[in-house]
N, C-alpha and C positions, 0 to 999 in steps of 0.2 A: 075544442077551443078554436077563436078565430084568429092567425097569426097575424091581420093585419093590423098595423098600428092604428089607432083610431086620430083624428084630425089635431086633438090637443095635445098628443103624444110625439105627432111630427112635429106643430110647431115648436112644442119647447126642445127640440132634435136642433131646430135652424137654430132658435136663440142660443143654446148651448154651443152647438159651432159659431156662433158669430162669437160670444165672450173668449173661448178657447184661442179663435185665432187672434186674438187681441193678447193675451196672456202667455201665449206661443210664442219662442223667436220665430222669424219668418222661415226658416232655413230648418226648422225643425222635424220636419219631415221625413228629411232625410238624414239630418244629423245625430235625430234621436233613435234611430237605430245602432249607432253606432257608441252613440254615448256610454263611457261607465257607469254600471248602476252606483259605483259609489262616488261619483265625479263629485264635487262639490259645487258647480254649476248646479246637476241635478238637483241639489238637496235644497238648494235654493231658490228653486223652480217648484219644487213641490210644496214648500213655504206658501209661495206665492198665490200658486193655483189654490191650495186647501182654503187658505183667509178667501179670496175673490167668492169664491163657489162657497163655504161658511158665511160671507155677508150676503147671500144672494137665497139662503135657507136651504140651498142643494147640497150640499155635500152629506147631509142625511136626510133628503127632500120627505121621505117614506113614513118619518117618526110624525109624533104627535107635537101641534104647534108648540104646547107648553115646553117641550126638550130641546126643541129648538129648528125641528123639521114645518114640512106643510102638508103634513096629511095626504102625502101625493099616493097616487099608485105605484104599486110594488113594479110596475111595465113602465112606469116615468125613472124609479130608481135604476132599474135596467139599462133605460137607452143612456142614462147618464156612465153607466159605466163600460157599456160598450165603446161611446162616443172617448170615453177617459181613454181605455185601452188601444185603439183604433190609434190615436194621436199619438200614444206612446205621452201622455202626459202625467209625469208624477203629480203627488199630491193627492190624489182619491183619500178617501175616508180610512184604508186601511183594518187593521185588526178593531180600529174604535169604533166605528161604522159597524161592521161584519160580526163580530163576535164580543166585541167589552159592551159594546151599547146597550144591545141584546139582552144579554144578561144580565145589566141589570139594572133594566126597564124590567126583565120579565121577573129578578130574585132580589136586587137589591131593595133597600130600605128607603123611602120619602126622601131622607136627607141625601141619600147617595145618592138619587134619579137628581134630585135638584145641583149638586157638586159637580158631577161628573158629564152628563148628556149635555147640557149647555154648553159646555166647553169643547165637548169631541164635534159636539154640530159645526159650530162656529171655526173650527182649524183649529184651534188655538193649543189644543193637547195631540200627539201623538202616539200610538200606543203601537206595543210591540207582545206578540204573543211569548209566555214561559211556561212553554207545554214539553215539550222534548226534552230526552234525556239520552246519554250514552247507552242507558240499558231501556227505554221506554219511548220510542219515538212513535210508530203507527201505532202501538198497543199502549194507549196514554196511561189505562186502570194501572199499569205497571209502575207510575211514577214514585220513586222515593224521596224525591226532599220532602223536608219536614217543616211540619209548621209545631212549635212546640209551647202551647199556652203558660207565661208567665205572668199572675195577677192580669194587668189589663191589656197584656201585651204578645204579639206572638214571637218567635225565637225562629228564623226561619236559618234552615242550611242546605243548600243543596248545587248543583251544578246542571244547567238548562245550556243546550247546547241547536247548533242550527237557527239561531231566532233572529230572523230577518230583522231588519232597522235597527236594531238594539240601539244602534251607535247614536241615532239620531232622536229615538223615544223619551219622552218625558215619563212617561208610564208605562208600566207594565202589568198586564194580566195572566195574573200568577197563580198557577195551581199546583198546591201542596199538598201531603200526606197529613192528617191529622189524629188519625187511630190508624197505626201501623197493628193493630189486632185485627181490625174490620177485615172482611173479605176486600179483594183489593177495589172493585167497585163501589164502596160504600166510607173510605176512608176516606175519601181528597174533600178539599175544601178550597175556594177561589176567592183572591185577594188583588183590590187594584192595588199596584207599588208602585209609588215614586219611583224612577230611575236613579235619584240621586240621594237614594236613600246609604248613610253607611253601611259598610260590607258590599254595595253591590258591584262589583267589576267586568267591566266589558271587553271582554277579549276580541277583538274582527277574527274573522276566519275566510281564508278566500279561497275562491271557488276555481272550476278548471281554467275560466278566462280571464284569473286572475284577479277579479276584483272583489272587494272587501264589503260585501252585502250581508250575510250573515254572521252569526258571533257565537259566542261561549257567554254566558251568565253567571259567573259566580257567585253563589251568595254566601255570606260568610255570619255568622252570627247578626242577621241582618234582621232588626226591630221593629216591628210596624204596633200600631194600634187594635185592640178587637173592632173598632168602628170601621174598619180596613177589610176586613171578610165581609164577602159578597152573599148572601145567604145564608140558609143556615149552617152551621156545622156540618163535615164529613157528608154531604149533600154535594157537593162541586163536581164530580163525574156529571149529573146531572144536569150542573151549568152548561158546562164545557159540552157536553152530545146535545144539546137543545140549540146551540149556535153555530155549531159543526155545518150542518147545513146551509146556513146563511153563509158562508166560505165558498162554498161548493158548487154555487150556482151556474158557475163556468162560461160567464158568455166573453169575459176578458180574452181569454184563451184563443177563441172564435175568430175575435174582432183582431185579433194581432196579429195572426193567422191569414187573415183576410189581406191586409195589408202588404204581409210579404210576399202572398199569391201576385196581389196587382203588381209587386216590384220584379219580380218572376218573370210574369209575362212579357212586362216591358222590355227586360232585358234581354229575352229570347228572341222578341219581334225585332228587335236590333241586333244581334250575333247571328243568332242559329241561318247560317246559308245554305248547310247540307241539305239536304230532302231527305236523306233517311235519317240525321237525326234530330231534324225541325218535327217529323212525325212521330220519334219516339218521344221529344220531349212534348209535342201539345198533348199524348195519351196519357202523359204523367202528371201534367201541368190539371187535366180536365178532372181526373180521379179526387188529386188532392181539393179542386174547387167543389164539385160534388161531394165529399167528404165534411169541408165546410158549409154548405148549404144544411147538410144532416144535422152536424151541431147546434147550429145556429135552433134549429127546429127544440131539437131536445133542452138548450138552454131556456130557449123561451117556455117553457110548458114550467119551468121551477116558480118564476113567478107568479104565471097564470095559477098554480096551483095554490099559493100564497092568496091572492086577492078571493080565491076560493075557501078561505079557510080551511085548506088542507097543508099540513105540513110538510114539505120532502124530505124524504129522507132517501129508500134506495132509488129514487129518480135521480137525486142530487147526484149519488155514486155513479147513476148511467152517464154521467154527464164529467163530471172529474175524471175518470178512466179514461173516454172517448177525446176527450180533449188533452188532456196529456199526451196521449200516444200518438196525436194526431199533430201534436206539436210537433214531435219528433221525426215523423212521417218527414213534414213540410221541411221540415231542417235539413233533414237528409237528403230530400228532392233540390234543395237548392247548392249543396256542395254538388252533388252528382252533374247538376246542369252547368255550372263552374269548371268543372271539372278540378285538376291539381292547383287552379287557381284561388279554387273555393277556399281553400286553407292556408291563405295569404289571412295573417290576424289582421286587426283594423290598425290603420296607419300604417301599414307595408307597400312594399313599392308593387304596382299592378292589383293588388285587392279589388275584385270586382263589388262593385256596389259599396266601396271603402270599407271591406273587411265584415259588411253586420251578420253575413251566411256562417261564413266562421266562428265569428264569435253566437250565433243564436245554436247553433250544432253544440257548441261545449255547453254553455247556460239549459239546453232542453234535456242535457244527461238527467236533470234532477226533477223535470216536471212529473216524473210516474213514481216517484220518492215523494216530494214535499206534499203537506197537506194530507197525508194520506196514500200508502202506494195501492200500487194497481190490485196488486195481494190480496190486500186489507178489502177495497171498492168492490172486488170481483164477488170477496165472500159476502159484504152486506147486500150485494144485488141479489147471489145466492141465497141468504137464506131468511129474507126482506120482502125481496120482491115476487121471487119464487118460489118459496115455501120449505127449498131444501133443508136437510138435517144438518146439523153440523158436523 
C-alpha cells in the first residue's frame, strides 16, 4: 500500500481545517484538553460541529449518496476523523457512523435504511451503543437482557452498563437475547431504541476524573415494535461482530496522541534546564513519537484494506491493542515529565499545562478495557491472524 495521501485527500484535509477552525472556540486548543467530557459547553459544541459536518455530507462522507454520504473514500472518512480527534472536537458521527449505520445498511430492511441513515448522516440523531453488561462486557455472546416477543411487540428487560453518551442519545443500539435456548452466539438480536422510550433509565456513572461520560441503562418492561429489530431474528451477534471493526479502526487514538506528544515537547523545551534530565526526557519524548509514527502506519492499512474490499478484522485488533496501550504509555511519559506537579487535577493551583496530564493519566486507566480489552484483541490476533488454537 501506498501511505501517501493522494492530492484530493489533502485538499479536503485543508477545507476540513478551515470549517473546524471556524466552529472551534479560538482558545480551544488548549482548553479542550482540559475540558469535562461531560461539560455541557461540550455537549453543545458537539451539537454544533455533527449539524455543520451533516449539512456539508461529511459526517458519514464514506456512505452512499442516497443515506446521506458522498461516496467518498474510506482514506477521506479517515482524515476526517483523525483531523476530529487531533482538535479534540466533539461531535463526530459516534456509535451512528461506526456501528448503528453499518448495520443496517448492511441488515436492516428498505424502510429502516430510509428512517434511520438520513438522519445519523445529517447530525440530527445520536446514538449510543447497549452492548455491556455486569456479567458480558468483552465476551458480548454472553449478554442476558431479553427481548421477549409479545403479538407485534417486543418486552425488553435488562441492565447495560458503561454506555458512553447515554445521557445525551436519542437512540440507542440495542442488543438483546431472544432464545435464551440458542447456543449463546446465535440467540441475540439488534434493535434501534428510542432513548425516550418508557422503562428506559439513565443512570451517569463517573469515571476516576470524576466526570459523568458513561452510564447504567435500565430497561424495565420497555416496549418497542417488531419494525424496531434490525435484521433477522436471533441473527444480532452477527450484526454486532460485522461492525465491531468499523470501532476499531484506531487512528483517533494516534491523532490525540500526537497532539499531547507536541504539548510535551513544548513544555520540555521551555523547563527542562538539567542536561541530564533534558536527555533523559528527549529519549522518552522520541520513543513515544516513534511509537506514534508505528500507529499511525497500522491505522491507515484498516482503511486501505476497506477500499480493497477486504474486511479487518484481526488487523483492526493490531491496532485497538497498540493504541490503547500507547495511550497510556503517553499518559504516563507526561506525569513523569511533570514530575509531582503532574498530579495537580485541572483547575489547581500550579497544574502544569492546566491540569490535562492528570486528568488524561486517570481517563487512559480504561482505554485497554473499553471497546474491547487488550485480553480479548490479543486472543483475536492470536487466533485470526496467526492461526493459534484456542
Amino acid at each position: 500500500m501506498d501511505f501517501a495521501f493522494t492530492p484530493e485527500e489533502e485538499r479536503f484535509r485543508e477545507d476540513l481545517r478551515a470549517v473546524l477552525g471556524d466552529l472551534l472556540p479560538a482558545d480551544w486548543s488548549q482548553r479542550g484538553l482540559v475540558e469535562p467530557a461531560d461539560s455541557a459547553e461540550r455537549a453543545a459544541l458537539a451539537e454544533r460541529v455533527a449539524r455543520a459536518l451533516g449539512e456539508r455530507r461529511w459526517l458519514a462522507m464514506a456512505w452512499p449518496r442516497e443515506f446521506g454520504g458522498l461516496d467518498a473514500s474510506y482514506m477521506q472518512q479517515y482524515v476526517l476523523n483523525e483531523e476530529l480527534a487531533y482538535r479534540d472536537a466533539p461531535g463526530g458521527g459516534g456509535v451512528g457512523v461506526s456501528s448503528a449505520g453499518p448495520a443496517i445498511m448492511q441488515h436492516g430492511s428498505e424502510e429502516q435504511r430510509r428512517l434511520y441513515l438520513p438522519r445519523i448522516a445529517a447530525g440530527e440523531d445520536r446514538w449510543c451503543a447497549l452492548y455491556s453488561e455486569p456479567g458480558a462486557g468483552s465476551d458480548l455472546a454472553s449478554i442476558q437482557t431479553r427481548a421477549v416477543r409479545d403479538g407485534d411487540e417486543y418486552v425488553i428487560n435488562g441492565l447495560k452498563t458503561w454506555v458512553a453518551g447515554a445521557e445525551h442519545a436519542n437512540m440507542g443500539w440495542l442488543a438483546a437475547r431472544t432464545d435464551p435456548g440458542a447456543p449463546k452466539h446465535r440467540g441475540l438480536s439488534t434493535f434501534a431504541l428510542p432513548m425516550d422510550t418508557p422503562g428506559v433509565e439513565v443512570r451517569p456513572i463517573e469515571n476516576l476524573a470524576g466526570e459523568r461520560q458513561l452510564a447504567e441503562v435500565q430497561l424495565h418492561d420497555v416496549r418497542i415494535p417488531i419494525e424496531q429489530r434490525v435484521g433477522p431474528e436471533h441473527r444480532g451477534w452477527y450484526h454486532v461482530a460485522s461492525t465491531l471493526d468499523f470501532e476499531r479502526s484506531g487512528v483517533a487514538a494516534y491523532a490525540r496522541g500526537r497532539r499531547h506528544i507536541e504539548g510535551l515537547v513544548r513544555f520540555a523545551q521551555e523547563h527542562a534546564n538539567e542536561e541530564e534530565r533534558r536527555e533523559q526526557v528527549r529519549y522518552e519524548l522520541a520513543d513515544r513519537w516513534i511509537e506514534l509514527e508505528v500507529g499511525f502506519n497500522v491505522a491507515q492499512r484498516i482503511p486501505w484494506m476497506q477500499t480493497q474490499g477486504i474486511s479487518p478484522n484481526h488487523e483492526a485488533s493490531v491496532s485497538k491493542v497498540y493504541g490503547a496501550e500507547l495511550t497510556q504509555r503517553i499518559a504516563g511519559t507526561g506525569v513523569r515529565l511533570f514530575g509531582l506537579a503532574g498530579l495537580i487535577a485541572p483547575g489547581g493551583d500550579g497544574a502544569p499545562v492546566g491540569g490535562a496530564f492528570a486528568r488524561h493519566y486517570l481517563t487512559s486507566t480504561g482505554a485497554t478495557i473499553e471497546a474491547g480489552t487488550s485480553e480479548i484483541q490479543r486472543n483475536i490476533i492470536a487466533q485470526r491472524g496467526l492461526g493459534l488454537p484456542r
